[in-house]
C-alpha atoms as an extended CHARMM CRD file, in Angstrom:
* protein
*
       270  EXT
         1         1  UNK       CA              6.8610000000       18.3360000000       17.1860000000  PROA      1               0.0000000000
         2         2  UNK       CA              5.1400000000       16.9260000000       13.9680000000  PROA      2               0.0000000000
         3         3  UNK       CA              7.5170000000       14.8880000000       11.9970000000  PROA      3               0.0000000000
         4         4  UNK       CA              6.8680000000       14.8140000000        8.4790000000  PROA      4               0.0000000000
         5         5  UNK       CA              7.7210000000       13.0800000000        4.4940000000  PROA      5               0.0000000000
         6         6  UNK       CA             10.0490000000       15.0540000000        3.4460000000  PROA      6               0.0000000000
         7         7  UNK       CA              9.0020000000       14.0630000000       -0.5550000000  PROA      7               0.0000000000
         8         8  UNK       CA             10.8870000000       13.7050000000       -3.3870000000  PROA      8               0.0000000000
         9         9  UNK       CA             13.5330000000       15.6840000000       -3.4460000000  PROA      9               0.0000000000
        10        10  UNK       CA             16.5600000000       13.2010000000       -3.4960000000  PROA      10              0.0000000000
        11        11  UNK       CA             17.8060000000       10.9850000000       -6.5220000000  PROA      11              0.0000000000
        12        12  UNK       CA             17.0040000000        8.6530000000       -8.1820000000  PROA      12              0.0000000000
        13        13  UNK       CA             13.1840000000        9.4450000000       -6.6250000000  PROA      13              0.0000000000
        14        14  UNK       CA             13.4450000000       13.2810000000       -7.9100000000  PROA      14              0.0000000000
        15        15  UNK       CA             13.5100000000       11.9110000000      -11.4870000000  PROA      15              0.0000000000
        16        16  UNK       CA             10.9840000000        9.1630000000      -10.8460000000  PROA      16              0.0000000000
        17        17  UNK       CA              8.3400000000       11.2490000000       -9.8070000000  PROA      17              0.0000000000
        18        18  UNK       CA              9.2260000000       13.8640000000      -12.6420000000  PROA      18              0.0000000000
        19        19  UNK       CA              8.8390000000       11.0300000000      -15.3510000000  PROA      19              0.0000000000
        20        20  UNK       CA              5.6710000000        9.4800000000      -14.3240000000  PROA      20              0.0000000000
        21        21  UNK       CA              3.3810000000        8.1400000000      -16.9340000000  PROA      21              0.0000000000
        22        22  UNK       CA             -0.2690000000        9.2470000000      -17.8970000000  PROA      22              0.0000000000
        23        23  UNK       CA             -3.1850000000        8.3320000000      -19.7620000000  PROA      23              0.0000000000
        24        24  UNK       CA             -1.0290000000        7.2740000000      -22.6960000000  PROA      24              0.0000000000
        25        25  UNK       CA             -0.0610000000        3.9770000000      -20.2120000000  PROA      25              0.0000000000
        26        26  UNK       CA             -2.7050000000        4.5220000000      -17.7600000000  PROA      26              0.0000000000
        27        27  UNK       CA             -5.9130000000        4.3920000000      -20.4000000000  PROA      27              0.0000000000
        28        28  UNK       CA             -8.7940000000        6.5880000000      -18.6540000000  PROA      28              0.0000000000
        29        29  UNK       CA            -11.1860000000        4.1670000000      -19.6070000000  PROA      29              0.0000000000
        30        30  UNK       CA             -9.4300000000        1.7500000000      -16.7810000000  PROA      30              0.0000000000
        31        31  UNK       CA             -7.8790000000        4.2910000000      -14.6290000000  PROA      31              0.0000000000
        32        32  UNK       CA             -9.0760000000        7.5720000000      -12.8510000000  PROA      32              0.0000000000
        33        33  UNK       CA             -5.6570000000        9.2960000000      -13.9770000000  PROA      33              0.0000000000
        34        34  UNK       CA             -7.7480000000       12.8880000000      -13.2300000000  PROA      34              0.0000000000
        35        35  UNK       CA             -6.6230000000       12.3300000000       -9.3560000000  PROA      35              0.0000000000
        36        36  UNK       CA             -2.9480000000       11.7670000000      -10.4420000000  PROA      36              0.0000000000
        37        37  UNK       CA             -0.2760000000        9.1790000000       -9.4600000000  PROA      37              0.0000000000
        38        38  UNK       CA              0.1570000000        8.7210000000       -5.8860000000  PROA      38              0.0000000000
        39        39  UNK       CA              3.7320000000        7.2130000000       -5.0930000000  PROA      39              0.0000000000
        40        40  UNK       CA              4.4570000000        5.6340000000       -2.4920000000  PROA      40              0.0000000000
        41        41  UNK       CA              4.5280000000        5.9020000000        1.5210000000  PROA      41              0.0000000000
        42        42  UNK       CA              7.5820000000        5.3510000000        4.1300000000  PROA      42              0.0000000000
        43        43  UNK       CA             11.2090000000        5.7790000000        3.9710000000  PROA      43              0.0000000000
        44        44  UNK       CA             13.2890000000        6.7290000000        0.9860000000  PROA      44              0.0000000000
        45        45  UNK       CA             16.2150000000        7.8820000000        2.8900000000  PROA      45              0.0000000000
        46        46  UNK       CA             18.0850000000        4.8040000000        3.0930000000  PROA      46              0.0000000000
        47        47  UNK       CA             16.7450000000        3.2630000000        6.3240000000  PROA      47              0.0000000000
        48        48  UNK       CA             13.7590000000        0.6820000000        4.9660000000  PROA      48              0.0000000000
        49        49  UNK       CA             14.2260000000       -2.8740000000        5.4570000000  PROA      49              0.0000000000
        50        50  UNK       CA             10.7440000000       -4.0060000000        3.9140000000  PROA      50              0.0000000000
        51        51  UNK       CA              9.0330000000       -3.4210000000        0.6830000000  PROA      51              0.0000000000
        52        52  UNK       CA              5.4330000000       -3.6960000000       -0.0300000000  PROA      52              0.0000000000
        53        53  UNK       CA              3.6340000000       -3.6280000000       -2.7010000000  PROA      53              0.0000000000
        54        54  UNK       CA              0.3070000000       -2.9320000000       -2.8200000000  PROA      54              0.0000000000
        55        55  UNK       CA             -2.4640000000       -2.5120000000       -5.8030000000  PROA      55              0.0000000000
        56        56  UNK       CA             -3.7360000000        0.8770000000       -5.9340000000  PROA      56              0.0000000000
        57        57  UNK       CA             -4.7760000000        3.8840000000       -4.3420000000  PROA      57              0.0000000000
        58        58  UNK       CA             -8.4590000000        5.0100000000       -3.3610000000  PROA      58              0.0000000000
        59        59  UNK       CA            -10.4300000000        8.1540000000       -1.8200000000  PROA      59              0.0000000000
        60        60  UNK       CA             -8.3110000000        8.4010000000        0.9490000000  PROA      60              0.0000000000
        61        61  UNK       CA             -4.8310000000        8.3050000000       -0.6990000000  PROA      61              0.0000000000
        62        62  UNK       CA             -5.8720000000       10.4840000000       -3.2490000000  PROA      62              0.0000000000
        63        63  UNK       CA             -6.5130000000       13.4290000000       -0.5640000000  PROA      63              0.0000000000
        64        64  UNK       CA             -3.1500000000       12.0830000000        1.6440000000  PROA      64              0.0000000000
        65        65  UNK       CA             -1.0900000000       11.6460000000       -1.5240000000  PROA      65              0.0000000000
        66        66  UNK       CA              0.4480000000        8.2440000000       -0.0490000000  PROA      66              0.0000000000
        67        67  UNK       CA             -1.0970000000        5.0920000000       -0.2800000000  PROA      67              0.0000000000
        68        68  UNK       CA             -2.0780000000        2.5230000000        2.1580000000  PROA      68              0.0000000000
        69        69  UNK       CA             -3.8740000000        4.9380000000        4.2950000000  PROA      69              0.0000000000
        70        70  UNK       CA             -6.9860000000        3.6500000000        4.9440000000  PROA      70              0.0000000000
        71        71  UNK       CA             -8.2880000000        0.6040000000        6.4650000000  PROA      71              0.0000000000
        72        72  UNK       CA             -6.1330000000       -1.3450000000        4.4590000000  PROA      72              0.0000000000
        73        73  UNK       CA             -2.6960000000        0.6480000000        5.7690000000  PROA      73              0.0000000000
        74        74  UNK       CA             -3.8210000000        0.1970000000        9.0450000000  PROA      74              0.0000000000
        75        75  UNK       CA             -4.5520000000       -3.6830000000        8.8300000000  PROA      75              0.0000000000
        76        76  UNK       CA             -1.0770000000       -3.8750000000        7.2310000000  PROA      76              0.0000000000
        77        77  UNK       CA              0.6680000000       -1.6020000000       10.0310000000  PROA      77              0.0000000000
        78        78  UNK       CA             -0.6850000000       -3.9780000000       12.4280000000  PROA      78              0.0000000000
        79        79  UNK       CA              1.3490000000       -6.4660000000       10.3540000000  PROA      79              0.0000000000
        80        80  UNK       CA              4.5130000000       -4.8090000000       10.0910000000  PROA      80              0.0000000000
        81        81  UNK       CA              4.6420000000       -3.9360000000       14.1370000000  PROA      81              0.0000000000
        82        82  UNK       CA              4.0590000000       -7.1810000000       15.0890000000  PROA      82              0.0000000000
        83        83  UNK       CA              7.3060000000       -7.9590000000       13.5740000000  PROA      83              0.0000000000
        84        84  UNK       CA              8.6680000000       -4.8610000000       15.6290000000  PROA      84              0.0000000000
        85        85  UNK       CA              8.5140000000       -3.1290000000       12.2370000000  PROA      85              0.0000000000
        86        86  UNK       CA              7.4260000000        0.6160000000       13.0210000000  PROA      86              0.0000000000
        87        87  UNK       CA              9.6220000000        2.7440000000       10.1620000000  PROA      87              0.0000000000
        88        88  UNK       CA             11.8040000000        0.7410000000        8.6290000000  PROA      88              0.0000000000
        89        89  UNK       CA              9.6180000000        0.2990000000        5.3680000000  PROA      89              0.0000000000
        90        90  UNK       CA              8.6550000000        1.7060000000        1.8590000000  PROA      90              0.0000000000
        91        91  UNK       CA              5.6860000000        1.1730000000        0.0530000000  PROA      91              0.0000000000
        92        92  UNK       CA              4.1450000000        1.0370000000       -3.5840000000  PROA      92              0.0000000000
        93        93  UNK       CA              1.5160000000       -0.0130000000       -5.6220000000  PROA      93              0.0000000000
        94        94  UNK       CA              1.1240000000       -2.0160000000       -8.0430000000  PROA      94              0.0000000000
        95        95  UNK       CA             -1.0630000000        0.5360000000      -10.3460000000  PROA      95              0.0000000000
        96        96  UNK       CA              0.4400000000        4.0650000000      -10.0010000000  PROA      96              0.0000000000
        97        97  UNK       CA             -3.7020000000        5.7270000000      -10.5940000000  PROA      97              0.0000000000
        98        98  UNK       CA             -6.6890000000        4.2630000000       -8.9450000000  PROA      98              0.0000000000
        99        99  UNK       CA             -8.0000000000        1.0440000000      -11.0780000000  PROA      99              0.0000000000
       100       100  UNK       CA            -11.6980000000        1.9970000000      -11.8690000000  PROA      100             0.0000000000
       101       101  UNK       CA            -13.0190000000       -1.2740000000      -11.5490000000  PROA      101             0.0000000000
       102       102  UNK       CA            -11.4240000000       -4.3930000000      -10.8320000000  PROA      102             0.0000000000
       103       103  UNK       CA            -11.7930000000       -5.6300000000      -14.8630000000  PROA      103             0.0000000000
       104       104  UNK       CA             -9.5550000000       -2.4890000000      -15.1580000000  PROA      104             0.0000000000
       105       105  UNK       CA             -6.6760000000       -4.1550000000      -12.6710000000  PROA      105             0.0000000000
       106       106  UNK       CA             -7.0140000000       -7.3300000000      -14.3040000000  PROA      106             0.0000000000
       107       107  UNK       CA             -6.8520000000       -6.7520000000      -18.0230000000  PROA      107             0.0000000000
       108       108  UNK       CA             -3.2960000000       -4.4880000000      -16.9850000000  PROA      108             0.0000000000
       109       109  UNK       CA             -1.8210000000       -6.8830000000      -14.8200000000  PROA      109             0.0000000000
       110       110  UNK       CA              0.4680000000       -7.5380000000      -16.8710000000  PROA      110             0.0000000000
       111       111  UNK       CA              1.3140000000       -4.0800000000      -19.2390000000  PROA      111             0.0000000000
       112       112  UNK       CA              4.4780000000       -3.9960000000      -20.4730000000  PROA      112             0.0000000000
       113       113  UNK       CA              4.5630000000       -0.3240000000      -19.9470000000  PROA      113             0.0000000000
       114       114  UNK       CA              2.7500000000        0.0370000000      -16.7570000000  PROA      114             0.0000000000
       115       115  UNK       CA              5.3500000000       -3.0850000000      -15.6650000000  PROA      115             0.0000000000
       116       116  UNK       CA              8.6350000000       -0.6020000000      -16.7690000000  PROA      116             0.0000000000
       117       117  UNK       CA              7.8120000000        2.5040000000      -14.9860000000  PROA      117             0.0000000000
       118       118  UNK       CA              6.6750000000        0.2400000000      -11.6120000000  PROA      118             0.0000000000
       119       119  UNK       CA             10.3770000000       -1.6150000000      -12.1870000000  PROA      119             0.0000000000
       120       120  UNK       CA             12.4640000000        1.3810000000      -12.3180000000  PROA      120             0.0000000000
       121       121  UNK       CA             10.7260000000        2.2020000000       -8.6540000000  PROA      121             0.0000000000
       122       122  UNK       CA             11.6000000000       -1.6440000000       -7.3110000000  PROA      122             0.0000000000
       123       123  UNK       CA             15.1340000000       -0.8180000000       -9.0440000000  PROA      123             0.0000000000
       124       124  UNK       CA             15.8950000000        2.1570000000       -6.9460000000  PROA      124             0.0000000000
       125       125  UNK       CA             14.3320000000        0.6910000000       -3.9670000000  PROA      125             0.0000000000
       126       126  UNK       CA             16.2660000000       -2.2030000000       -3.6360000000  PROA      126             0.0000000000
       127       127  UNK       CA             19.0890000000       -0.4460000000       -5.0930000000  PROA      127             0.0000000000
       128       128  UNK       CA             19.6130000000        2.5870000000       -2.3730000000  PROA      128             0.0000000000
       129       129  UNK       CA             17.6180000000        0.7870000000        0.6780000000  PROA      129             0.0000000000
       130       130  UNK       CA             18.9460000000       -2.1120000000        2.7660000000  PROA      130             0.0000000000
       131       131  UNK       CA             15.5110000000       -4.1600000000        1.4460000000  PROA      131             0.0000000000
       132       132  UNK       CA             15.9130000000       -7.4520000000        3.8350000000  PROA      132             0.0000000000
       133       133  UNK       CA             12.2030000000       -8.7550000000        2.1910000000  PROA      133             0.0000000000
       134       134  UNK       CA              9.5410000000       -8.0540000000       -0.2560000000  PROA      134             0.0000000000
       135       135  UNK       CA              5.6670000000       -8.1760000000        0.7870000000  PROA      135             0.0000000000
       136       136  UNK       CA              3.2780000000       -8.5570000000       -1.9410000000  PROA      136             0.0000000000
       137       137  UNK       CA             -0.3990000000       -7.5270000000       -0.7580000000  PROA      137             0.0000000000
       138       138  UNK       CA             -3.2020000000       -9.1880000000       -3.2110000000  PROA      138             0.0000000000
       139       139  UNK       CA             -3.2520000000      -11.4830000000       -6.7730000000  PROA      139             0.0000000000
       140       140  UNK       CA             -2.2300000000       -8.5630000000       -8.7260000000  PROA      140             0.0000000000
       141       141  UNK       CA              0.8190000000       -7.0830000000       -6.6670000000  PROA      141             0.0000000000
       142       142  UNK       CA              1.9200000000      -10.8060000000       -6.7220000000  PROA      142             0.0000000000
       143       143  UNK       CA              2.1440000000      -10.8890000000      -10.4450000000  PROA      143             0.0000000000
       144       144  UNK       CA              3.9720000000       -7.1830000000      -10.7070000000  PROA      144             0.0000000000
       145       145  UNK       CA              6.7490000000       -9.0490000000       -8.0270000000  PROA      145             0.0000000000
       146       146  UNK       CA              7.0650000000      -11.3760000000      -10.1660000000  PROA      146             0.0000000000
       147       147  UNK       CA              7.2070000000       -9.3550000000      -13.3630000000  PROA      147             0.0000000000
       148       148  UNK       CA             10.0010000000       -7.6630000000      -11.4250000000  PROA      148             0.0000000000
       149       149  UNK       CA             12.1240000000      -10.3210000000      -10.5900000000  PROA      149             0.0000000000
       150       150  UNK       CA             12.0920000000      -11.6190000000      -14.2750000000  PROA      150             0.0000000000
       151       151  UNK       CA             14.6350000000       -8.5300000000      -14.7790000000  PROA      151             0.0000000000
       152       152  UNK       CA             17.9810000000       -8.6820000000      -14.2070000000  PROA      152             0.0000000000
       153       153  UNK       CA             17.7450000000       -6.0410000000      -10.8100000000  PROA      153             0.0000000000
       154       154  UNK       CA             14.6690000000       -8.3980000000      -10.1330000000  PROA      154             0.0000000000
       155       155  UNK       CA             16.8010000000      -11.4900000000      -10.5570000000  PROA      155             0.0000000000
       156       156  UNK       CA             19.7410000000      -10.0340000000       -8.4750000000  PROA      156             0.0000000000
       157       157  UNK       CA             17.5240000000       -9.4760000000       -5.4130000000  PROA      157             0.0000000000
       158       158  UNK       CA             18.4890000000      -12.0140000000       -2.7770000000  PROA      158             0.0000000000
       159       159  UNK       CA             15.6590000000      -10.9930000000       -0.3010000000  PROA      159             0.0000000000
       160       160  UNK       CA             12.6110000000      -12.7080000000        1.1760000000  PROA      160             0.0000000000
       161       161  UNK       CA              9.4130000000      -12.6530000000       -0.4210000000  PROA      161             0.0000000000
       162       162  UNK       CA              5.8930000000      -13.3070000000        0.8840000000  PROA      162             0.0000000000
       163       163  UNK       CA              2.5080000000      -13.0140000000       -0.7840000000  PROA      163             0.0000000000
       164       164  UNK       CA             -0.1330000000      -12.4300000000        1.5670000000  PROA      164             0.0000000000
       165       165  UNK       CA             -3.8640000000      -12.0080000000        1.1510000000  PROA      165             0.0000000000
       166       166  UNK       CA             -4.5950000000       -7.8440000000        0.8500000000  PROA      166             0.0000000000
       167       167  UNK       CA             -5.5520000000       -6.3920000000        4.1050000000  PROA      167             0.0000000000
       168       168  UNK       CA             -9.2520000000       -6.2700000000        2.5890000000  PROA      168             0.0000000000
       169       169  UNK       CA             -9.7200000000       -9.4420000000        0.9850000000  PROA      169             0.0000000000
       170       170  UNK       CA            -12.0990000000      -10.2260000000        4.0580000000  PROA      170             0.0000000000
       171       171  UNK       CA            -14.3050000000       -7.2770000000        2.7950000000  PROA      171             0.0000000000
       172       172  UNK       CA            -14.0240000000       -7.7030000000       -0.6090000000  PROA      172             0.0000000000
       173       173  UNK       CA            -14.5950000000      -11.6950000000       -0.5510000000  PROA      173             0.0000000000
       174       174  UNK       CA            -17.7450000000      -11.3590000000        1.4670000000  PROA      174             0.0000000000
       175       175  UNK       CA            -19.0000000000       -8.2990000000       -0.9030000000  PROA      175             0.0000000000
       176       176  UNK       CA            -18.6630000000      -11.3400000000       -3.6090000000  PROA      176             0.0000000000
       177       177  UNK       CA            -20.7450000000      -13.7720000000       -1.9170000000  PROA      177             0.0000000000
       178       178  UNK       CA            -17.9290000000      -15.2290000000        0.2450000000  PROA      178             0.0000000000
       179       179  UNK       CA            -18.6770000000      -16.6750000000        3.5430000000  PROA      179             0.0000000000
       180       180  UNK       CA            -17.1820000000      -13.8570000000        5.6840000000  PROA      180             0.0000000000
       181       181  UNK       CA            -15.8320000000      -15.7360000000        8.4530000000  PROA      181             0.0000000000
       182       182  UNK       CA            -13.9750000000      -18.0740000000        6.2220000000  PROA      182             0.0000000000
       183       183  UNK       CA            -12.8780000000      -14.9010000000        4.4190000000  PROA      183             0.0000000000
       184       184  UNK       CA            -11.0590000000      -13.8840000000        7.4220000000  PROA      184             0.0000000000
       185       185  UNK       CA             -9.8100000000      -17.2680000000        8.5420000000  PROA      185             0.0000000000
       186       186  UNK       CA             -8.0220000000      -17.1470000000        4.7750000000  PROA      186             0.0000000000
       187       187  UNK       CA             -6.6690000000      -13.8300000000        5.9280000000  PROA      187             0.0000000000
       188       188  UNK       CA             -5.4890000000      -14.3330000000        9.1650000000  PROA      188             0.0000000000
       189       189  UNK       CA             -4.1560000000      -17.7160000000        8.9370000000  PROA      189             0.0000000000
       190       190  UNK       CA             -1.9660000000      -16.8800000000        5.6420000000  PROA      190             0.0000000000
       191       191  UNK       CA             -0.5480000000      -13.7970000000        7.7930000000  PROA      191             0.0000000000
       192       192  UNK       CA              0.2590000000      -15.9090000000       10.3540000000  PROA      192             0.0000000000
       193       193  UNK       CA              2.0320000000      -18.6160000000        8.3300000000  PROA      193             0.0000000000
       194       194  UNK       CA              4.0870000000      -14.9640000000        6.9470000000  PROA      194             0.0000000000
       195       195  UNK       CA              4.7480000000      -13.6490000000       10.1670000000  PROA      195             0.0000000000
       196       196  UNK       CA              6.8110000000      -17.0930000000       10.7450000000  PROA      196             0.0000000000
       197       197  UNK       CA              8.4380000000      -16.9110000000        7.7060000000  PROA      197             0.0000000000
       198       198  UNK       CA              9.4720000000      -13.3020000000        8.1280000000  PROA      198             0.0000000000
       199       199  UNK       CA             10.8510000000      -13.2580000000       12.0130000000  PROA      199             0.0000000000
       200       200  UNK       CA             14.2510000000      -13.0300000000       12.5220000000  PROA      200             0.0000000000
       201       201  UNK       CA             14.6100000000      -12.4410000000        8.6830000000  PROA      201             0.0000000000
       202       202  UNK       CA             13.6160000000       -8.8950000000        9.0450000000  PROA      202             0.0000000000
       203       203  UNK       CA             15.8910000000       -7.1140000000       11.1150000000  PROA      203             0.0000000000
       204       204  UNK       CA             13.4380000000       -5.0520000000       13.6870000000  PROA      204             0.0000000000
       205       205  UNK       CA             13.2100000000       -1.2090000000       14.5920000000  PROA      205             0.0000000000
       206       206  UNK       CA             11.9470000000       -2.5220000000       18.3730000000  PROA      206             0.0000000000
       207       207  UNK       CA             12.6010000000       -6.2350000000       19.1010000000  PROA      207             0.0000000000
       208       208  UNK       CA              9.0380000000       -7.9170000000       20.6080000000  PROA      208             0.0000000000
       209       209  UNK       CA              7.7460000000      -11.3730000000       21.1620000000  PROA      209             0.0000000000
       210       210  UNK       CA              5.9460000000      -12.0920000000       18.1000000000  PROA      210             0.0000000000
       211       211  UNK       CA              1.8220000000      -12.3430000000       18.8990000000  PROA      211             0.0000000000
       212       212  UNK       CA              0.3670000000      -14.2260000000       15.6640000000  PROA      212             0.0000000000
       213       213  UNK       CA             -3.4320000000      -13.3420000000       14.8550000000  PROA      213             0.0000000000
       214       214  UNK       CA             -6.0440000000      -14.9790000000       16.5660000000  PROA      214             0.0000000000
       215       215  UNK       CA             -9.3550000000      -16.1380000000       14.1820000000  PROA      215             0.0000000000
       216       216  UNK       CA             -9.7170000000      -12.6150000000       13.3260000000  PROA      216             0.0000000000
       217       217  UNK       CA             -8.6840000000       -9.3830000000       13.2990000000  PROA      217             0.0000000000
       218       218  UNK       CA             -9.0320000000       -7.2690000000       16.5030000000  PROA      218             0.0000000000
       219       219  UNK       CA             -8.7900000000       -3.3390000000       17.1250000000  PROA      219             0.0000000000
       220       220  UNK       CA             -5.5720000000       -4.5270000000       18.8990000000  PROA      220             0.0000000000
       221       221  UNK       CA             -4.5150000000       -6.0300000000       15.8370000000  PROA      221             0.0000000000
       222       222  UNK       CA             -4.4940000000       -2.2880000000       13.8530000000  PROA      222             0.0000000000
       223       223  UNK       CA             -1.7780000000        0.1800000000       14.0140000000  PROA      223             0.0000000000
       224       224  UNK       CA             -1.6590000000        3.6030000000       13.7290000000  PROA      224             0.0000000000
       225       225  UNK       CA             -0.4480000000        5.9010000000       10.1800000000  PROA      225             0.0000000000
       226       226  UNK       CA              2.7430000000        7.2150000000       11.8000000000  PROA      226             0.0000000000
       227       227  UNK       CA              2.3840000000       11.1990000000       10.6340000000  PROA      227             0.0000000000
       228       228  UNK       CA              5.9950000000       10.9840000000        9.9200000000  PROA      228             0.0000000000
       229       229  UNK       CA              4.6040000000        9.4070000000        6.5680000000  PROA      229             0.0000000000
       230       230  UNK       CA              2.6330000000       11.6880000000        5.4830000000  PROA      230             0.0000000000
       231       231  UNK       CA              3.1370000000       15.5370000000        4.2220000000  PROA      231             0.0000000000
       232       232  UNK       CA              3.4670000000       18.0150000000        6.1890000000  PROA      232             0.0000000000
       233       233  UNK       CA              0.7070000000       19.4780000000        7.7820000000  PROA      233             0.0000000000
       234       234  UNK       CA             -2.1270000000       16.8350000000        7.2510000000  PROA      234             0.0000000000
       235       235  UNK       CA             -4.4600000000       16.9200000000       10.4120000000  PROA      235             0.0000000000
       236       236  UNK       CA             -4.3410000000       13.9300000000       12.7770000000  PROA      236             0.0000000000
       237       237  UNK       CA             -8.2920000000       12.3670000000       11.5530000000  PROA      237             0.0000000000
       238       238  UNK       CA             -6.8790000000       11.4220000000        8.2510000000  PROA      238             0.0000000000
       239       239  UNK       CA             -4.7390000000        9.1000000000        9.6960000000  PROA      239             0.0000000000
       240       240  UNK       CA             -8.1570000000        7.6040000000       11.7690000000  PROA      240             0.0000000000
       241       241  UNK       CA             -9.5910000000        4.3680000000       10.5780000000  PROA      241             0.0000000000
       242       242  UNK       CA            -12.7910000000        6.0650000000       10.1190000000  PROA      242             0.0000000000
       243       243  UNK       CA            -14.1360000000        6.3000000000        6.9000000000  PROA      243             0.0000000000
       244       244  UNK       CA            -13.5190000000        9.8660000000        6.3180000000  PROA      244             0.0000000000
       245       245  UNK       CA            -13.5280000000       10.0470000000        2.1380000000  PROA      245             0.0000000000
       246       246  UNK       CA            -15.8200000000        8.8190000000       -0.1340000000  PROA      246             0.0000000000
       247       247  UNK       CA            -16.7290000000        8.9020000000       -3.5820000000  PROA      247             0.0000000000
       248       248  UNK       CA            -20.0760000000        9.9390000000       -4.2930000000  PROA      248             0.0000000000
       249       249  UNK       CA            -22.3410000000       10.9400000000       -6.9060000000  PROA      249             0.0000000000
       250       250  UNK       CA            -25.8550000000       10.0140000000       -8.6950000000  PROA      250             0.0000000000
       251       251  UNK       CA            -24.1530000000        8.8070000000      -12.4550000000  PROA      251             0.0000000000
       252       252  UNK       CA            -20.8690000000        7.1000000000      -12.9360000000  PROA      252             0.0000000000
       253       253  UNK       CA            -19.2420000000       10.2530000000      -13.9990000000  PROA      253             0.0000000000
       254       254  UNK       CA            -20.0540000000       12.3750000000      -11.2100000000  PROA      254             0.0000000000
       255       255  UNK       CA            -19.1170000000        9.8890000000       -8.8160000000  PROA      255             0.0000000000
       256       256  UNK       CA            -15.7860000000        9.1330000000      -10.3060000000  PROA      256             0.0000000000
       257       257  UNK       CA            -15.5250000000       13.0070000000      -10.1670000000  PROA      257             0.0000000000
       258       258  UNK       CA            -16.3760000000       13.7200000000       -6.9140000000  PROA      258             0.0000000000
       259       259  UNK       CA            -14.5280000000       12.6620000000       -3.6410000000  PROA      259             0.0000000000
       260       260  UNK       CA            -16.1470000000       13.8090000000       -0.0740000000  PROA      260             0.0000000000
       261       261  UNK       CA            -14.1910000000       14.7450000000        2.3690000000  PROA      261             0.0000000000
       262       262  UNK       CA            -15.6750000000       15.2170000000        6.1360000000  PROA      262             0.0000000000
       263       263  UNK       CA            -13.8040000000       15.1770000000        9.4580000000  PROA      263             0.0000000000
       264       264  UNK       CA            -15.2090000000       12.6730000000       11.6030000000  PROA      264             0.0000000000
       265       265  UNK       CA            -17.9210000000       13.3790000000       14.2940000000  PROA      265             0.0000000000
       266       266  UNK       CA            -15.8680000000       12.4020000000       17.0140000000  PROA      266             0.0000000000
       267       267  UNK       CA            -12.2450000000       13.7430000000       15.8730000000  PROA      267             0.0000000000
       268       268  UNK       CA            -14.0530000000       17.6690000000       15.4680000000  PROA      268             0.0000000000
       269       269  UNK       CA            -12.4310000000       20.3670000000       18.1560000000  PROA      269             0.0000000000
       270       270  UNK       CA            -15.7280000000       21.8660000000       18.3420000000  PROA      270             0.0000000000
């Protein structure tokens, strides 16, 4: 059996995805709007308990068409199964295209207009799902949070939140100069202090002690994409935490045109 995401076929998601904004909100100059919105990932059938919100989506969730695929989703699956989370979630972004550049993130962080579509998602979400808390991943999926909750459906939410570090802060932070083992120290101990905050809050899909992170993160520590997430049909490797798409190119423009896509060495039937 290979269970599936159904899509986005039910209200008030049907409209959502039919009324998505483009390049008029989403400037080209910031965003790369030529891969399309990418929406979400979880449940939207009335059985998710947590909502994250994440910032954007990259090579890999513009092949999957749901975000948090990569090594980032599986960092943050780790997260969500220690707390004996395994489906009872839903996931967005903060930016509905992939930010070109992180100048491009920053100078929207706070759009009006990007801000109204994004709401009208948290509206429905919290509106039709049995949201116990809120997980913000990352500075910018903070701020849209708290956008949010300046709005009256915002202000009516009674949940949890938490604001953790994003699952690659380590990587990006050391990219930047960052010492790299302080990087993840930052990381691992602000998930910790979350993972406190959050048991026995969040109602579990399978109860288990809670094991916090040690000084860093571990393959034991990562969880698998469940394929019920994804659309139908997408083979097993692009739910792998190897590196399987990547933007390349030799100018700018090619390589924000251009997205590889290889099946990994090791996950080929031949």
């Amino acid at each position: 059996m290979h269970p599936f995401d159904p899509g986005y076929a039910q209200e008030p998601y049907a409209q959502l995805v039919r009324d998505y904004p483009g390049p008029d909100v989403y400037p080209a100059t910031d965003f790369r709007v030529e891969w399309g919105p990418v929406f979400h990932r979880g449940r939207l059938d009335g059985t998710a308990r947590v909502l994250v919100v994440g910032q954007d989506p990259a090579a890999h969730e513009a092949i999957t068409r749901r975000i948090l695929v990569g090594t980032a989703g599986r960092r943050f699956q780790g997260f969500l199964a220690k707390l004996g989370v395994d489906t009872g979630y839903v996931m967005v972004n903060t930016f509905l295209y992939s930010v070109l550049g992180q100048h491009g993130g920053n100078a929207h962080a706070t759009d009006p207009h990007i801000a109204e579509y994004r709401n009208s998602w948290l509206d429905a979400l919290t509106a039709h799902q049995p949201i116990e808390a809120v997980i913000a991943l990352g500075g910018l999926a903070d701020t849209a949070v708290r956008t949010w909750r300046r709005t009256p459906a915002g202000a009516a939410f009674s949940g949890a939140y938490q604001h953790i570090p994003h699952p690659t802060f380590p990587d990006s932070a050391a990219a930047s100069g960052a010492d790299p083992v302080e990087a993840m120290t930052k990381l691992v101990t602000a998930w910790n202090a979350a993972l406190h905050a959050l048991e026995g809050v969040i109602t579990p899909d399978t109860a288990r002690p809670l094991v916090p992170y040690g000084a860093t993160l571990t393959p034991a520590d990562l969880a698998n994409i469940p394929e019920a997430d994804l659309p139908a049909g997408l083979p097993a490797w692009m739910r792998s935490d190897e590196p399987w798409a990547s933007r390349q190119g030799t100018t700018s423009d090619e390589k924000r045109a251009t997205i590889a896509v290889r099946v990994p060495t090791d996950l080929r039937p031949f």
